[in-house]
N, C-alpha and C positions, 0 to 999 in steps of 0.2 A: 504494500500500500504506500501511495505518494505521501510525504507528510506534507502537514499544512498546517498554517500559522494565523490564527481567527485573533482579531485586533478588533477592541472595542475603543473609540477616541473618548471615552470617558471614566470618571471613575469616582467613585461617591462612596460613604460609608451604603447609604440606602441602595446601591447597585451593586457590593462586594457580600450584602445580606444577601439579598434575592438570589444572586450567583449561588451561595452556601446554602440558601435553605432550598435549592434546588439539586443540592448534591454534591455541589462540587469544589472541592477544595479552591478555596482560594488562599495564596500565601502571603505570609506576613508582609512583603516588599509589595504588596499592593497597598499597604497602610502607608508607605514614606510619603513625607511631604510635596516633592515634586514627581510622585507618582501619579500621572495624570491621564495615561490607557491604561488598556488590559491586554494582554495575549494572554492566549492558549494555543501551546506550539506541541503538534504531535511527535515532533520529534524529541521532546524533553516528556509529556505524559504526566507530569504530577503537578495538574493544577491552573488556575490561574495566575500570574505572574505581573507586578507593578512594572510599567515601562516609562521614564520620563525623567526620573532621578539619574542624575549625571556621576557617569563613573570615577573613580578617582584621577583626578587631572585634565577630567575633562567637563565640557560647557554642558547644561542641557540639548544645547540643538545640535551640537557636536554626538553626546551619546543618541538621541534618535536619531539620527542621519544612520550613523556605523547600524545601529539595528534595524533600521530600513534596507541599509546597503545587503546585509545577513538574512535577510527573508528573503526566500523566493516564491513568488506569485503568495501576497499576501490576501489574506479573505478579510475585507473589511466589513463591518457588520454596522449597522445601523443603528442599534441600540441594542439594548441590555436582553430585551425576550428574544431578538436574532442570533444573540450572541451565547445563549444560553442553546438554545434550539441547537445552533452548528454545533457546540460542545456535544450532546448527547446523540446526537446524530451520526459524530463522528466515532462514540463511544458505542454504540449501540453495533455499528459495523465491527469494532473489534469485538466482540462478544460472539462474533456469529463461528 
């Protein structure tokens, strides 16, 4: 299976609930302060994951650039029930 990399451009305590009370792990670096998307990247599998926080020595739009450059053919999702939906979707296929 191809992996894929579902990005939500937002990120809220009341949309890292919903995410979780729908099942799905979401990890703590979705709490940082300049964590401002979401992925869920099948090639890493555990979770949702904060993206926007700038890695050590570098800018915020310096680290999203490098993790845009890192995704290939990103699924971007429209909001939070899309982005839910593609998660189990995508979950539901490895199950089978």
């Amino acid at each position: 299976m191809v992996d894929k990399t579902f990005i939500l451009k937002d990120n809220s305590e009341e949309i890292r609930k919903k995410i979780s009370d729908a099942g799905i792990h979401v990890c703590h670096c979705s709490k940082f302060d300049d964590s401002d998307w979401l992925d869920y990247s099948t090639a890493v599998g555990n979770g949702v994951h904060g993206k926007g926080y700038p890695f050590e020595g570098m800018t915020k739009e310096e680290t999203r650039a490098l993790f845009l450059h890192e995704v290939k053919n990103p699924i971007w999702c429209e909001d939070v029930d899309e982005f839910i939906e593609k998660i189990n979707e995508y979950e539901r296929q490895v199950e089978v």
